[in-house]
N, C-alpha and C positions, 0 to 999 in steps of 0.2 A: 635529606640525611638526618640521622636520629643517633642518640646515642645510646645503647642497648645497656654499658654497665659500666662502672671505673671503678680501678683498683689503685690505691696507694700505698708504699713500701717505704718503710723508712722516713718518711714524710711528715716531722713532727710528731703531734700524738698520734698518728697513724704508723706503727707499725707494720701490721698487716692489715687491710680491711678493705671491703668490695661493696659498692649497690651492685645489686642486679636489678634485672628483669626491667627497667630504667623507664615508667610512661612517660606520656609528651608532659604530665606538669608533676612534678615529684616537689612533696614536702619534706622539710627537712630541722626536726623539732630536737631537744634536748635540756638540760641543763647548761649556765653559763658554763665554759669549760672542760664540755663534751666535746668538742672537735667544731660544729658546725663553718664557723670561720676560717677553719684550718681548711676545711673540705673546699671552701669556696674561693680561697686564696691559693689552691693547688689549680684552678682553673687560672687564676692571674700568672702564675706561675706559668704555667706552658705558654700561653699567649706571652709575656715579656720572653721566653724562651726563643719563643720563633719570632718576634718582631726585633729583638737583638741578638741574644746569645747565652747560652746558658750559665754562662761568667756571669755576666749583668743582672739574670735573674736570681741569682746566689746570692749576689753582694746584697741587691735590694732585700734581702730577708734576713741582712746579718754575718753571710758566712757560713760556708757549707757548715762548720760545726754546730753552728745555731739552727741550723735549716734541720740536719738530720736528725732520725726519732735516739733520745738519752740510750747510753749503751750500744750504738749501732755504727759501726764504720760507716755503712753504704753498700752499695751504691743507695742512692733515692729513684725510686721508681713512678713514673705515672702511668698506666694502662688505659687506654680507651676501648671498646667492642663497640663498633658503629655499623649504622644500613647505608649503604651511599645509594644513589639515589638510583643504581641499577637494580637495587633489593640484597644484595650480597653484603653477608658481613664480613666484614673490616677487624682486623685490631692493629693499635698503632702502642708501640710498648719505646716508652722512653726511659733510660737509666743514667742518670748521673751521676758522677763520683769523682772522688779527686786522685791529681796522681802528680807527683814531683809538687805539690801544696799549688796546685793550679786545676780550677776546674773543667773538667774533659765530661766530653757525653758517651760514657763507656758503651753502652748498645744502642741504638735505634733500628727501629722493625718497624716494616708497614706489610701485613701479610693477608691475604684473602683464602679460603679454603676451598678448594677445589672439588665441591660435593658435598657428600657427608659422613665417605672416607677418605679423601684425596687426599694426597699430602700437600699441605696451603704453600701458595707462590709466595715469596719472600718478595713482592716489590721494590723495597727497600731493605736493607740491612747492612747498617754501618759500625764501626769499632774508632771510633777515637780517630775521627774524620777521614777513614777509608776505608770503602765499602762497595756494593755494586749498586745493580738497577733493574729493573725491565724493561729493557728498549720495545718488548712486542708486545703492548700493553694491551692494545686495542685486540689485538685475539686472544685474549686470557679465556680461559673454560671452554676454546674449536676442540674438536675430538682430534688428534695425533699433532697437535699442535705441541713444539717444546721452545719451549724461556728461551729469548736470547737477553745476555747480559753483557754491559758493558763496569767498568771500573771506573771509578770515580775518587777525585782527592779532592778536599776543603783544604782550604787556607787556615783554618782554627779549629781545632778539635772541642772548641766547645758552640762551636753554629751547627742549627738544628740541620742532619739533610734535607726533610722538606723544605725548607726555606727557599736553598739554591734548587734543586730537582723541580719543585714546585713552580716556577718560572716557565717552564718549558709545556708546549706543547706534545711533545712525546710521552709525559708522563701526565696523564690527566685525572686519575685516583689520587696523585699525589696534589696536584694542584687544586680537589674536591677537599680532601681535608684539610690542608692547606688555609683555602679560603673558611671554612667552619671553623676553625680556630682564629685567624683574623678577623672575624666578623664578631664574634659571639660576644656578649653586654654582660661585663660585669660591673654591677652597681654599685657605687660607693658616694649614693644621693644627699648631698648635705644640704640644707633648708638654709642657712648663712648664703652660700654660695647661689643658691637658685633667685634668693631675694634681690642680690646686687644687678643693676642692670648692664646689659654688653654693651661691650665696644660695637660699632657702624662695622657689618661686616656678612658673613654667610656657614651658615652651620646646617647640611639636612638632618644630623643623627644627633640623637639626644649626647650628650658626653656624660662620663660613668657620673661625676659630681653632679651635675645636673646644673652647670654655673654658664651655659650657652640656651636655657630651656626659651626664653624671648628670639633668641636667633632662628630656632629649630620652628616656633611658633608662626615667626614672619614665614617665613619658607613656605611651612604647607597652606597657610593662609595665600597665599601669592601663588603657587605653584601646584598646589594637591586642596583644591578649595574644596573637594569633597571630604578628604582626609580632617581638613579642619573643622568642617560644620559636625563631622562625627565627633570628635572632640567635646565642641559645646553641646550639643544633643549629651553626653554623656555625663558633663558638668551638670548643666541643668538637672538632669535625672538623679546625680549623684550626689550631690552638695546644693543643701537647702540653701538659697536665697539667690545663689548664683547665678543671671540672669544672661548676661554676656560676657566675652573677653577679647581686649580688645590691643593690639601692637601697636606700639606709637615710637616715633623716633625725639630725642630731644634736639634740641636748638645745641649742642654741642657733639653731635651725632648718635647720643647713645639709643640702643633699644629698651624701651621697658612695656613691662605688660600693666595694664589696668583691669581691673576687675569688675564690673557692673552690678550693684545689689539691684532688686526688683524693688524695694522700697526706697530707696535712695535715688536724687537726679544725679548726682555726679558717681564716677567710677571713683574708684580706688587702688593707686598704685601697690604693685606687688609685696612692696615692705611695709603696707599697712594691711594687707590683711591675714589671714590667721595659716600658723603654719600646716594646716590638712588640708587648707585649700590648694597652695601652694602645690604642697607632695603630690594630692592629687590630681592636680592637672597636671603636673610635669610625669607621672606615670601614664597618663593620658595620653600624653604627646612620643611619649617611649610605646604605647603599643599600637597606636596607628602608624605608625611608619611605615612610608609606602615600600619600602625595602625594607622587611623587618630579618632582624638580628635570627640565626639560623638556632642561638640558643638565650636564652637570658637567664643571669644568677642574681636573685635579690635580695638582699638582706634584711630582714625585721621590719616590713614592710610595714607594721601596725602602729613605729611611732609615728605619734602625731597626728594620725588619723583616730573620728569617731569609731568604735566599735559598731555601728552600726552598718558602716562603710566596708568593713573587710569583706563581708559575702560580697556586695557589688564589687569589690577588687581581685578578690579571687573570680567572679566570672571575667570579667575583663582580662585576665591570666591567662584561662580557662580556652577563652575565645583564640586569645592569642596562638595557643598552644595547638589549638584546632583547626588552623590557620595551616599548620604545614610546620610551624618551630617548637623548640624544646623550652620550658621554664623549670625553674630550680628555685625555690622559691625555701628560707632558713625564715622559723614564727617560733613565739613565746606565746601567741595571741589564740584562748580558746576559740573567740567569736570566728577567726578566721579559718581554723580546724573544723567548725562545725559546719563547712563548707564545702570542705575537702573529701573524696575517698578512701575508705580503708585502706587500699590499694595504692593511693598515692603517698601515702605515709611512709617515711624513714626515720626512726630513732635511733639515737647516739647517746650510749653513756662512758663510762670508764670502768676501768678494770685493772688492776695491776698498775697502774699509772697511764694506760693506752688507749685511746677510744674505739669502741668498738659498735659495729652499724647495725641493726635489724631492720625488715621492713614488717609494719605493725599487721597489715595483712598474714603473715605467717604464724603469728600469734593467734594460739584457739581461742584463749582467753576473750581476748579481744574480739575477734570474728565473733562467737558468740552474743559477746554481750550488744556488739552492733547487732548482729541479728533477731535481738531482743526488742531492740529499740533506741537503745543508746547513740549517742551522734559523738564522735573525737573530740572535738572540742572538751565536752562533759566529761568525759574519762580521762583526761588529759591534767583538766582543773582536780579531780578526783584523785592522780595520783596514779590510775590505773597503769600508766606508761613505765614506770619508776618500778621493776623488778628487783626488788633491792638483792635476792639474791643472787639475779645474774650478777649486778655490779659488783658485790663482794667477793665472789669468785666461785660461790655454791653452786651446784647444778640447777640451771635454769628449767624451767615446764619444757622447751624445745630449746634441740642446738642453735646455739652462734654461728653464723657463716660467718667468715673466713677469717677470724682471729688468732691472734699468736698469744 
């Protein structure tokens, strides 16, 4: 499953605005205050949406009035266009908004299109927790085949319908996206919390903080010993001096990691050594995962790490991505732009107060001067990205998609 493109309405600085055409590993660059974080907390957003309730994910932001873009009642919208894994695209359109000062999920749609002029089967589609279904899912697109649909009520008008629908085996589209949005890794890696050692216990999947990364370690160490030695084959490659790593338990249960320098006889526990090495082994441990994450969002990947390290972390991304998952990956960092594809580029500035999204690929400018010889990164540090006249409101060289 892949995700083809997202649009967000109402959604903070997002007004209006859309990626398209969405590869397996999309960059995602800007100035501080361009959106980027906005972009990638609209993915935390749906995920607290459907692992509780769209009340819970309001509150955690504030309160719908904080949540929605200045000047805008609502609703707030998330859009996904996705491939499931039968090749068919998908869109799943969620709107939130309030009503009697309670928040309610004004529409939810889960529709697939029937051709390339058919009118799209509405799988889902709900109103403020009542709505229908498609019970005959599995013959979607037989020829003189018609929808049967049943009726459905929720208990809270603000619980997502895939949630409850998603359970069931009748409904297996729903229980596909369902699980990609329960799965998907968004990162919020803190080096405090990776250096402190765990509690005696069991973690297979990295946690968004990265403050379980010795649990996840034991694991594939013990369980995925191939998964592991990839690992240190990548450390060693990656980070000079780096020799082994090694999971130890303490005499009062905890986990901690050690580090092995090649010049040194003794290891080095976690909170003595430097924090790139850290971040990058614990991204290390986030992309071998022998059950990887269907999409991953990460954020400013380049603190703390050398510059000379971001290209090997962008392929390690890169790999992952090729793998069969999605990356979404927010940079300040030329070195790791000079990495990147034209094509995988998406820039964010503002406008009117509102951010708004390009992808650098659609830019002549740009194409050009890559086809000169220039690498993103270089044009990035140069300024090139920084149209001051779109920002300001003048007509840009090429139209904005889908700005308000």
């Amino acid at each position: 499953m892949r995700i083809e493109s997202i649009e967000l309405r109402n959604y903070r600085v997002f007004r209006r605005a859309r990626l398209d055409h969405l590869p397996r590993m999309a960059v995602v660059v800007g100035a501080n205050g361009s959106g980027k974080s906005t972009l990638f907390d609209a993915f935390s957003f749906l995920k607290d949406a459907l692992q509780d309730n769209a009340r819970v994910a309001v509150a955690r932001r504030g309160g719908f009035r904080e949540l929605v873009s200045r000047g805008e009642r609502g609703p707030i919208a998330v859009i996904l266009k996705f491939r499931e894994s039968g090749g068919r695209l998908a869109t799943y359109s969620l709107e939130v908004g309030e009503a009697g000062g309670r928040v309610v999920v004004e529409r939810e749609i889960l529709r697939y299109r029937r051709g390339q002029k058919g009118k799209p089967w509405h799988f889902v589609d709900f109103r403020r927790g009542e709505g229908t279904a498609i019970t005959n899912e599995a013959l979607y697109g037989q020829t003189g085949v018609e929808e049967e649909r049943e009726e459905f009520s929720l208990e809270d008008p603000s619980i997502l319908a895939i949630k409850g629908l998603g359970q069931f085996r009748s409904f297996p589209v729903v229980a596909e996206f369902r699980n990609l949005i329960e799965n998907w890794h968004i990162s919020d890696f803190r080096i405090a919390d990776a250096r402190v050692s765990s509690e005696a216990g069991f973690a297979n999947h990295l946690s968004a903080r990265g403050d379980n990364v010795a649990l996840v370690a034991q694991h594939l160490h013990e369980s995925h010993p191939d998964r592991f030695e990839a690992v240190l084959r990548a450390m060693r490659l990656r980070v000079p001096g780096v020799r082994d790593v090694e999971v130890r338990s303490t005499e009062d249960g905890r986990m901690v990691l050690r580090f092995r320098d090649g010049e040194f006889k003794d290891p080095f526990i976690a909170r003595y050594v430097s924090d790139g090495t850290i971040k990058m082994f614990a991204y290390l441990v986030l992309l071998h995962d022998p059950k990887p994450h269907p999409c991953l969002a990460v954020e400013e990947p380049e603190n703390h790490l050398y510059p000379v390290l971001l290209r090997e972390l962008c392929e390690e991304f890169r790999d992952y991505a090729g793998g069969g998952g999605q990356v979404f990956v927010s940079t300040h960092s030329p070195e790791f732009l000079n990495a990147v594809e034209l094509d995988e580029i998406y820039w964010m500035g503002r406008r009117g107060g509102f951010s708004m999204v390009r992808r650098a690929s659609e830019d002549e400018i740009l194409r050009n001067l890559i086809e000169a010889g220039d690498v993103p990164g270089d044009l990035w540090r140069r300024g090139c990205f920084d149209d001051v006249r779109a920002w300001q409101g003048a007509s840009p060289v090429v139209p904005w998609a889908e700005v308000t």
